[in-house]
C-alpha positions, 0 to 999 in steps of 0.5 A, a space after each residue: 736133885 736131893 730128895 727132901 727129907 722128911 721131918 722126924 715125927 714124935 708122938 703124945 699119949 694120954 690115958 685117963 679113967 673115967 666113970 661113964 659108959 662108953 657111949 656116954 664118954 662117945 657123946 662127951 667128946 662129940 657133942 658141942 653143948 659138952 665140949 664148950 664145958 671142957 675144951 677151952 670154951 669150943 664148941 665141937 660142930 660135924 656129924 663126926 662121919 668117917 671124911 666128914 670135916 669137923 670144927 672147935 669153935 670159940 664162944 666168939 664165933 671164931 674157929 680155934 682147931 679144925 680137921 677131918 674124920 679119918 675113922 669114925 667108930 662109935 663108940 670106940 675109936 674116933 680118929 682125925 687130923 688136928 689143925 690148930 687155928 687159935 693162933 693165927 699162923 698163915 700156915 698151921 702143921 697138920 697132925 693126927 688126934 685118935 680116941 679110944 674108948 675101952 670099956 672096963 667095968 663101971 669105967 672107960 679107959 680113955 687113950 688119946 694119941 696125939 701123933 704126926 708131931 714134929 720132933 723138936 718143936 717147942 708147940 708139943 709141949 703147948 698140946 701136952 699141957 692142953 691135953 692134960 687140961 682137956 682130960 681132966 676138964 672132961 673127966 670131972 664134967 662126965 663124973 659130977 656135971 660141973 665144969 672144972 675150974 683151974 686156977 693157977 697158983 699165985 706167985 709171989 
């Protein structure tokens, strides 16, 4: 009998510089009152303790990304598996999601590693794009304490 070959993996790196202490940028991401400004309206539930399972959930109530704790290192490295739900698949893939924060000056750098992907599949660029929106909403919210508002230009 043929072994199974496995599926080839890709990965997604994000970085971005934020003016906020690391420990502040840790409760950013962590903390569900904040998140719900920034990450599509998803408010973040867990303890965000290493095994610890961990959940998006949408003003409506409904769960859009839930997972695991792999590593939990505050406030340096956040590490966990990333299922998205929003979409209603009956069998959603797996990956890993990883933050870390490196303090420079009166900024952090922020490196998010979207990895455990598979290659060739159309939904990366959907997290790419998501990512992006994310980062720049959490950035301007840490900065000025307002949400980000995107509005996509008009097409004629």
């Amino acid at each position: 009998m043929a072994e199974a070959k496995a599926a080839e993996t890709t990965k997604l790196l994000l970085e971005i510089f934020i003016k906020a202490t690391p420990e502040r940028l840790w409760q950013a991401i962590t903390d569900g009152s904040i998140t719900e400004k920034y990450y599509f309206g998803g408010k973040a539930q867990s303890d965000w303790k290493t095994g610890s399972e961990y959940k998006y959930v949408s003003a409506e109530g409904k769960a859009m990304i839930a997972g695991k704790v792999i590593e939990s290192d505050p406030p340096r490295k956040l590490v966990t598996t990333f299922i998205p739900l929003y979409d209603g698949s009956d069998d959603p893939p797996t990956s890993r999601v990883t933050y870390e924060i490196t303090p420079m000056g009166e900024a952090c750098k922020l490196a998010l590693t979207h990895d455990e992907l598979v290659a060739g599949d159309p939904v990366n660029e959907q997290f790419r794009g998501g990512w992006a929106n994310i980062l720049s909403g959490l950035k301007t919210f840490v900065e000025t304490g307002e949400p980000l508002v995107v509005t996509p230009p008009k097409v004629d």
